[in-house]
N, C-alpha and C positions, 0 to 999 in steps of 0.2 A: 290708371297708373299702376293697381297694382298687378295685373296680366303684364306689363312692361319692367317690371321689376323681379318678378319670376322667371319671364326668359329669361332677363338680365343674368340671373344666380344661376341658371340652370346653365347657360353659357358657360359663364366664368368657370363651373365644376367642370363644366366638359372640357375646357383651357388646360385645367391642372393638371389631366393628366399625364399630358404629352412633358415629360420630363427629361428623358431623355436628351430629345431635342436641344429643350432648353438648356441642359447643361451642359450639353458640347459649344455653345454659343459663350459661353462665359468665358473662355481660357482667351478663345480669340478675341474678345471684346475689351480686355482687359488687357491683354499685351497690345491690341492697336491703341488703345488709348496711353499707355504708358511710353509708347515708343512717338506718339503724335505730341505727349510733352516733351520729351527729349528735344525731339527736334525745336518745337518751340521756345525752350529754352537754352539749345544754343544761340538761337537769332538773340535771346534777352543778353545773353553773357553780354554779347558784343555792343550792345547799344540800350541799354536797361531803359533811359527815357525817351526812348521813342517809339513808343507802344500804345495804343487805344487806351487798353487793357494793362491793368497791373498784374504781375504775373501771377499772384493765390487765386486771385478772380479766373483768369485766364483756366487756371490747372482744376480751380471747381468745376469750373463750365465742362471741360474736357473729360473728366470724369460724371458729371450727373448725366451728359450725353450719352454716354455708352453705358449707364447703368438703366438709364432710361429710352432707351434705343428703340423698342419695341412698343413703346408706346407713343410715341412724340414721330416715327421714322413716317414717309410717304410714301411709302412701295408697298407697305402691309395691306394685299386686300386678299379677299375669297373670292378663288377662282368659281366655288359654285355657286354664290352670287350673280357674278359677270354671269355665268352659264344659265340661270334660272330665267334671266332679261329674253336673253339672245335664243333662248332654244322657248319660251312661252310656258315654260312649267311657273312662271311666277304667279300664273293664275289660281295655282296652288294656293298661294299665300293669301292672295285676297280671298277668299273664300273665310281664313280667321275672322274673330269679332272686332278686331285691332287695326288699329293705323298700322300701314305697308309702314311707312317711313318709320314711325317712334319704334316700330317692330326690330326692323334693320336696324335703326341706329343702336338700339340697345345689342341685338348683337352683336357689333363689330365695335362697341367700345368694352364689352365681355372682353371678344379674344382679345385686344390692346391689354385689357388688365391684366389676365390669366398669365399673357406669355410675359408680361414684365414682372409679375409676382416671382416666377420662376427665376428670374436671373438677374432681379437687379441687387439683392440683398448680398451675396459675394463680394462682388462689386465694390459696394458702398462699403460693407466691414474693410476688406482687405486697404481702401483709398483711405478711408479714418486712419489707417494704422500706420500709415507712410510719412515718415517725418517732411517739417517743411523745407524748401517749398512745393513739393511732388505729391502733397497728400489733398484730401478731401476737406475743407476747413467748414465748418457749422456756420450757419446765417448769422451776418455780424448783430442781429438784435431780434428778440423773441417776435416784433411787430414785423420785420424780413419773413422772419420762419414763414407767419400767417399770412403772407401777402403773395409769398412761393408757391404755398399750398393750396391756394386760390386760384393762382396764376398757370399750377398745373391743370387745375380743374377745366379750367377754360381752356385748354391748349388743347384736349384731350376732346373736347364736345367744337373747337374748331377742327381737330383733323380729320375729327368722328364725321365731321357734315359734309367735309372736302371729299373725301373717301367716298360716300355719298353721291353725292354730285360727277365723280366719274363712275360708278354703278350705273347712275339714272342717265347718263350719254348714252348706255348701250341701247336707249329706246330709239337715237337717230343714227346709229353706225352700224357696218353690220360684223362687228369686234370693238374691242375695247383696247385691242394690244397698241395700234397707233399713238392714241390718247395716252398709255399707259407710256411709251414708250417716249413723248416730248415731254408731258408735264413730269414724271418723277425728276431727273434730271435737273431739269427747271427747275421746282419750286424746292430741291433737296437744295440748292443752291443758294436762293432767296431766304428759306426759311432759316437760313443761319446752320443748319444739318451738316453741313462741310465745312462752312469758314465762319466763325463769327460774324457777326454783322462790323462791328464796330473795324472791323481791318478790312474791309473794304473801302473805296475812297469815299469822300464825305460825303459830295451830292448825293451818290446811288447808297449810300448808306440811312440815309437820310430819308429817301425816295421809298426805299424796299423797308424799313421800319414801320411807316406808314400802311402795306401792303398786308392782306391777310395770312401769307405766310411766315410774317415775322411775330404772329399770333401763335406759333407752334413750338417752334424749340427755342426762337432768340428771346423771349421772353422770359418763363420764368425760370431760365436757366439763368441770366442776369440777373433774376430779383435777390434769386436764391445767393448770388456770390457776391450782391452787394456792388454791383457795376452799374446796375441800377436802383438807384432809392428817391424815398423820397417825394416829389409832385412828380417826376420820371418816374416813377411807379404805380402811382394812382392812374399818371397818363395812359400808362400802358395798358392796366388792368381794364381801362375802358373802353380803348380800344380792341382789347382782345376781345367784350364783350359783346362791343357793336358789330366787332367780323361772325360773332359766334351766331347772333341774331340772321344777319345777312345772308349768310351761307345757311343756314336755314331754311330759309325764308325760300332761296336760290333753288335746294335742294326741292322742297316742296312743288314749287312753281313745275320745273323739269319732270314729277314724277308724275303732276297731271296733265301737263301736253304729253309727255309719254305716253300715260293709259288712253289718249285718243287715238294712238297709233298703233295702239297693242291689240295683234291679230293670232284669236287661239282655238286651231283646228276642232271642230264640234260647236263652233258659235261661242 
């Protein structure tokens, strides 16, 4: 565990430094979110009760999303990951004293930290400071705060495994861009990344909650705004915990039929 916790930090240092980056990411993530309420609070002007969602919830959710973008998002991978599969240099890696898998996953939930350390704290001050109803409002109760932070935890170790799991395809494809190019779309969709869940119509809303990507952003973005509490909380938390297990489990399974496919030049 602790070789797994050192890459982990040694990661995360190597995240922070790309600063730059990250703060040309803020202006724009901040004006898309502010102008994604606008619009959804003209649709409120017009019809205030007919909405999933009450609108402070609404306008939290819309801002923890894009403070939290980079970490919860589905399109974050390392292309030299995908590249280490696909070209055999991964035999590199096994050659460490370490789990291939615990190894990668603590990488790639480093970079998720490192690049939201960078950019979500803007964000979140400038949203606090926005009168209602357009602002950032706090967990309606200190038991919310700790069921959010939870809920992140586990969002974070399911996208961590997901992420994963299209790395470990590159063992039967001879690219990953196909994969890369139906499921982002797809599960940015599902996982509430675009639209809410709860405004989608009831069955598929219903349907796709149940689903392992509604373990990723629709979750404890809800807990946190208070749209979800309660035994709808609990529910959810364990739900996200049994996709966290699964897709583990998934991930593992994939990287050893993989290694019986894996063919590297010198035996």
């Amino acid at each position: 565990m602790r070789a797994y916790l050192s890459f982990f930090r040694m990661r995360l240092i190597n995240g922070l430094q790309y600063r730059t980056a990250a703060y040309a990411g803020i202006f724009t993530q901040f004006f898309w979110g502010f102008m994604e309420i606008q619009l959804y609070g003209a649709f409120y002007r017009e019809n205030p009760d007919n909405f999933p969602m009450a609108l402070p919830h609404l306008v939290s959710y819309i801002w923890l999303r894009q403070a939290l973008l980079r970490l919860l998002d589905t399109w974050t991978m390392e292309q030299e990951m995908l590249d280490m599969i696909l070209s055999g240099n991964v035999a590199y890696e096994l050659c460490r004293p370490t789990s291939l898998y615990g190894m990668w996953f603590a990488r790639h939930a480093a970079q998720r930290l490192s690049a939201t350390a960078l950019r979500c704290w803007p964000i979140l001050l400038v949203a606090a400071l926005l009168p209602d109803p357009w602002g950032l409002r706090l967990p309606p109760s200190l038991g919310a705060a700790g069921a959010a932070a939870l809920s992140l935890t586990l969002s974070l170790g399911v996208v961590t495994a997901y992420t994963l799991i299209v790395y470990f395809s590159c063992f039967f494809t001879l690219s990953a861009e196909g994969t890369r190019a139906v499921l982002m779309p797809l599960i940015g969709l599902m996982s509430g990344e675009l639209i809410p869940l709860p405004f989608m119509p009831d069955g598929l809303s219903r349907v796709l909650s149940c689903l392992p990507f509604a373990a990723i952003t629709n979750a404890p973005l809800r807990i946190y705004s208070g749209d979800l509490a309660g035994t709808a909380a609990a529910q959810t938390l364990l739900l996200q915990a049994f996709w966290l297990a699964a897709l583990v489990l998934l991930g593992r399974w994939m990287q050893g039929r993989g290694m019986r496919r894996l063919c590297v030049q010198g035996g």
